[in-house]
C-alpha atoms as one frame of an Amber mdcrd trajectory, in Angstrom:
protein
   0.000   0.000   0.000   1.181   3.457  -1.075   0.407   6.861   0.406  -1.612
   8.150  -2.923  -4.398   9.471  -4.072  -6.919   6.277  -4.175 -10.763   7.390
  -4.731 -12.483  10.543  -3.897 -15.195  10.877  -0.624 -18.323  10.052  -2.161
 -20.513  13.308  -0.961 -18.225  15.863  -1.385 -15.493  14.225  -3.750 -12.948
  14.938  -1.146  -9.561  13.044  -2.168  -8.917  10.315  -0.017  -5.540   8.741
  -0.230  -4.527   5.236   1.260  -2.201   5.451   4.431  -0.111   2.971   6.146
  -0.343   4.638   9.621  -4.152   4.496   9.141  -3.688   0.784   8.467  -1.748
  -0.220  11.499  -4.939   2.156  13.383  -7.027   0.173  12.330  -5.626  -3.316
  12.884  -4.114  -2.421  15.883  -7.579  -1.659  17.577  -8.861  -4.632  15.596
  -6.086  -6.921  17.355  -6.922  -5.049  20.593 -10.581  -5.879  20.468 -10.251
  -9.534  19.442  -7.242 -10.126  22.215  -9.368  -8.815  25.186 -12.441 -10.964
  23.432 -10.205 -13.796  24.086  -8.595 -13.480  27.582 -12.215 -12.408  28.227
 -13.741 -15.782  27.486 -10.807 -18.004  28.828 -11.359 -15.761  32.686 -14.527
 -16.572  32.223 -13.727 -20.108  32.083 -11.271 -19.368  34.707 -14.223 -18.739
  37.234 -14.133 -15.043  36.580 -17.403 -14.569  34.787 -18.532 -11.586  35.912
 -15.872  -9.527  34.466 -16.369  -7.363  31.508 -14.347  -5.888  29.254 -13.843
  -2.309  30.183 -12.975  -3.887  33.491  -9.900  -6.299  32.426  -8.642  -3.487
  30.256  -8.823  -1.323  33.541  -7.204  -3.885  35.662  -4.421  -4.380  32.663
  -3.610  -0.876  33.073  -2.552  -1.325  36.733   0.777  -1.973  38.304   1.116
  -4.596  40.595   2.048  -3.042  43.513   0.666   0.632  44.485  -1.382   2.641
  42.056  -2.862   6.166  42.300  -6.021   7.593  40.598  -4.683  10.549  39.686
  -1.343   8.444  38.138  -4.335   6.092  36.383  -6.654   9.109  35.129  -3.174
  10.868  33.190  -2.061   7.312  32.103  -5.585   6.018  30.989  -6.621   9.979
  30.041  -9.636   9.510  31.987 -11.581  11.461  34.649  -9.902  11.152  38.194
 -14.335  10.757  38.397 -13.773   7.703  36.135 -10.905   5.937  38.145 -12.890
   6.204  41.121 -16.122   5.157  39.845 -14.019   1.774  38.444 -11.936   1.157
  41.413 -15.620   1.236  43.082 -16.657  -1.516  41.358 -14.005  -3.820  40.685
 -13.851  -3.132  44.726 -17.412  -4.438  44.591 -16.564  -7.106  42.396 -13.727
  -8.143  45.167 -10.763  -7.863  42.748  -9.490  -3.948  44.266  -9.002  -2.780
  47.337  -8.224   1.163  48.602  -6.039   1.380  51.853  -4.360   4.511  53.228
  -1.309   5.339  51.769   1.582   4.966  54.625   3.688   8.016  53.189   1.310
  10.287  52.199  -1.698   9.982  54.422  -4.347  12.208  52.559  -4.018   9.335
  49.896  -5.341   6.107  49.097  -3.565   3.314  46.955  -5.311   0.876  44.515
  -4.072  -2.432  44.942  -5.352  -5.885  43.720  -6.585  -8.220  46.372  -6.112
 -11.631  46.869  -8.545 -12.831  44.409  -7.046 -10.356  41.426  -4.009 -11.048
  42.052  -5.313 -14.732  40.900  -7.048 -13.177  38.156  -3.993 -10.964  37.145
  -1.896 -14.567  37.134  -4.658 -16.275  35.006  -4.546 -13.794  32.414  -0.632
 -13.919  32.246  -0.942 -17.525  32.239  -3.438 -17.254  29.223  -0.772 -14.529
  27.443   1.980 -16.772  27.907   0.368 -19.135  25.291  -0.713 -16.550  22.915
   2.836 -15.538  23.159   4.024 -18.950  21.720   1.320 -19.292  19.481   2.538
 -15.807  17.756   6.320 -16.951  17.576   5.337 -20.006  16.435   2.892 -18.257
  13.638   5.475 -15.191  12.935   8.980 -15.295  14.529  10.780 -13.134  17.282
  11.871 -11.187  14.226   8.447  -9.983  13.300   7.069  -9.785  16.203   9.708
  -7.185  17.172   9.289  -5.001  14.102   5.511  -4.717  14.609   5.922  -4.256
  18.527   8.220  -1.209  16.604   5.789   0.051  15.266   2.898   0.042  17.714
   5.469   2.046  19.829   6.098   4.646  17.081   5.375   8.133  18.520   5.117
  10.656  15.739   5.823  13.810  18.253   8.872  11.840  19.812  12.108  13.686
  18.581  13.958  12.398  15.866  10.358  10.511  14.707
């Protein structure tokens, strides 16, 4: 695929052009959506079945030791609102827990509980054999240029 002129819009005959980084867009929330599809259905199986997907892509996002909603909201480019109203349910849900922080007292961490910390290890388990399933389909090679790619930041100096 080129970067050129390929048909024009058809209401305002706008020229639209093919585009490589619109491409990898596109497939890369394609191959997002299917992948969380999947570790979705296996937690499921996993005696998770409650979970949803908005909430393992939350929990994803999460360190394993201390997190912070204000940390999460600039990471995630949420609402501080939106952490909290999360955290609130996967609390619910028995997978989070808030606690004082010991440093900074007029803070609370996030941190996994017992029960998604198990979660957390099911889902690497489950990523572990995508993982050899993909070098076994592509190579390390490949994998490595497209993981490349995906991290391509266009206002990174020197992009």
């Amino acid at each position: 695929m080129s970067t050129e002129f390929t048909r024009l819009s058809p209401n305002a005959g706008y020229e639209l052009v093919d585009s490589h980084a619109l491409s990898f867009t596109q497939a890369a929330d394609s191959f997002r959506d299917r992948m969380v599809h999947w570790l979705l259905s296996r937690l499921h199986d996993d005696g998770f079945p409650e979970l949803k997907s908005g909430q393992l892509t939350f929990l994803g996002s999460l360190d394993c030791g201390a997190n912070f909603a204000a940390e999460l909201a600039r990471r995630l480019r949420i609402s501080r609102q939106a952490v909290h109203k999360t955290v609130k349910d996967l609390e619910a849900a028995g997978w989070l827990t808030t606690q004082p922080d010991a440093e900074l007292g007029n803070q609370r961490v996030i941190v996994f509980t017992d029960e998604g910390e198990r979660m957390m290890a099911c889902a690497r388990a489950h990523f572990l054999t995508l993982d050899t399933q993909l070098m076994q389909t592509f190579g390390a090679e490949k994998l490595a240029a497209v993981r490349d790619v995906l991290n391509f930041d266009p206002d990174a100096p020197n992009a």
